[in-house]
C-alpha positions in Angstrom: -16.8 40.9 -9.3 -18.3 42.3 -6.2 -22.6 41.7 -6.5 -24.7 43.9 -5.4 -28.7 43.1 -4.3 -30.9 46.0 -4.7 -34.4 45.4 -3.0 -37.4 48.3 -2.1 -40.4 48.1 -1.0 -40.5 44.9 1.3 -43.7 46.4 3.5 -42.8 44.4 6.2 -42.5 40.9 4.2 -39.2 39.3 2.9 -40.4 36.8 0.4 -38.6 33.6 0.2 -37.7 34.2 -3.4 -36.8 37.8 -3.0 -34.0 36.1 0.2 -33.3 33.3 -2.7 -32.1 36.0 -4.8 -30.3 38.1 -2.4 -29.0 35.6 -1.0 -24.6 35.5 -2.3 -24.6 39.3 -2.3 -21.8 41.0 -1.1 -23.5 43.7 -0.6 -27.4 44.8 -0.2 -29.1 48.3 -0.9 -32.5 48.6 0.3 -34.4 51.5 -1.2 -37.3 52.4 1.0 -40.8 51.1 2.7 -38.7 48.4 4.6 -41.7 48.1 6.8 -40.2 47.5 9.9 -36.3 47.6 11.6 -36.6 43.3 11.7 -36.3 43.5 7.7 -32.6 45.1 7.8 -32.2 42.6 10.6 -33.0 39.5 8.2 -31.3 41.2 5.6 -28.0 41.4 7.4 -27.9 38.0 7.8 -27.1 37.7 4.4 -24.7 41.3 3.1 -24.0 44.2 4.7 -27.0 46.5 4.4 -27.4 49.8 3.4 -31.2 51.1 3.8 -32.8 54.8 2.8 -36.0 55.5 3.9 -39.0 55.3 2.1 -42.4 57.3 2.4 -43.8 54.5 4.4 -41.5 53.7 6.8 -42.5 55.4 10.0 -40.8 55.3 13.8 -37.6 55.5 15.5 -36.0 52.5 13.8 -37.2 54.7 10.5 -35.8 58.0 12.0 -32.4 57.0 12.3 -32.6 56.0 8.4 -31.5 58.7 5.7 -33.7 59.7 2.8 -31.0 59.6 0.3 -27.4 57.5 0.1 -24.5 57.6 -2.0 -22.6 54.6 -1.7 -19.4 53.4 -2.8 -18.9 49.8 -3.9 -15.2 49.5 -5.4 -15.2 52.2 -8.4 -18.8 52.5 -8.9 -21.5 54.9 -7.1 -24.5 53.9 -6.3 -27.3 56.6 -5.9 -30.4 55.1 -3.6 -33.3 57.0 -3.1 -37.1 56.3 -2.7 -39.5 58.9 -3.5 -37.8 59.9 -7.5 -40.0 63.6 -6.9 -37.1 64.5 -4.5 -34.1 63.2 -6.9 -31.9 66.0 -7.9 -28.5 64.9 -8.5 -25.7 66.5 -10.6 -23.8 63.9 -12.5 -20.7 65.3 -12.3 -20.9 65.9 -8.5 -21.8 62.3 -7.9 -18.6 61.4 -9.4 -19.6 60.0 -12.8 -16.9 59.9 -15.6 -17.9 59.3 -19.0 -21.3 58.0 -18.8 -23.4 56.8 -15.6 -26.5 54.0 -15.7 -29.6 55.1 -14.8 -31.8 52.2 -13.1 -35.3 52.2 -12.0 -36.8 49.1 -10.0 -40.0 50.5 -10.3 -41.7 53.0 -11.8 -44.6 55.1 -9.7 -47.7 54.3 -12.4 -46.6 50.6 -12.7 -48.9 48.2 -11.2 -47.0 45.4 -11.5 -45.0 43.9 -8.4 -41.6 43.7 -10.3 -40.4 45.8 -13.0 -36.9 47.4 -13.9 -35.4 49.9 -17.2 -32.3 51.1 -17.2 -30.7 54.1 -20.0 -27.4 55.8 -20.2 -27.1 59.5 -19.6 -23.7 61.7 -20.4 -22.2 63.4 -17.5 -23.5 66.4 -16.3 -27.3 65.7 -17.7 -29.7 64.4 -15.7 -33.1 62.0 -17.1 -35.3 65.0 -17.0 -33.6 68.0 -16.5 -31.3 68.0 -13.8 -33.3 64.9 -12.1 -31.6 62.2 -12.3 -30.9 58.8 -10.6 -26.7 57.3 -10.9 -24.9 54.5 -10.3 -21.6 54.3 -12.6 
């Protein structure tokens, strides 16, 4: 079983239990407002990283980051993305066979500094419309 650390939002601080967590990972997917280029450093200590930008990450180090990844981790995707106004994914273009798991660390109107939901989607449909956020 490969695992997979999913982490957003750091703003420039890596909390001990946040590296506690992450740490056995065979992989890590950071999904935006890393804060600064040492983050990814710290994190690749640990997994290989894969990093998007988020709105808040600003710079060279920042520049050289993509908005938007697909990743591959054996047979699933995973779909990583920051800002959810700019998700627009077909299902069936991001490779999803029968069904595809929609996770969201965080929604925008939560307050709180941890949260996650996940629901299932057929392929093809998107959350809302064709928006839609995929890992299979």
């Amino acid at each position: 079983m490969i695992r997979i650390g999913l982490v957003s939002d750091t703003h420039g601080l890596l909390r001990p239990e946040a590296l506690a967590f992450l740490r056995g990972s065979d992989r890590i997917v950071h999904a935006g407002d890393i804060g600064q280029a040492a983050i990814l450093d710290e994190l690749a200590r640990i997994a290989p990283v894969t990093a998007v930008r988020g709105n808040n990450d600003r710079g060279a180090w920042a520049a050289r980051l993509p908005a938007t990844g697909m990743i591959r981790i054996g047979d699933a995707f995973l779909y990583a993305i920051h800002d959810l106004a700019q998700l627009d994914i077909d299902t069936r273009a991001a490779a999803c066979r029968s069904s595809c798991r929609v996770i969201r660390t965080c929604p925008r109107s939560s307050s709180a500094t941890a949260c996650s939901s996940s629901t299932r989607a057929a392929p093809g449909r998107g959350g809302s419309g064709s928006r839609f956020r995929s890992a299979s």
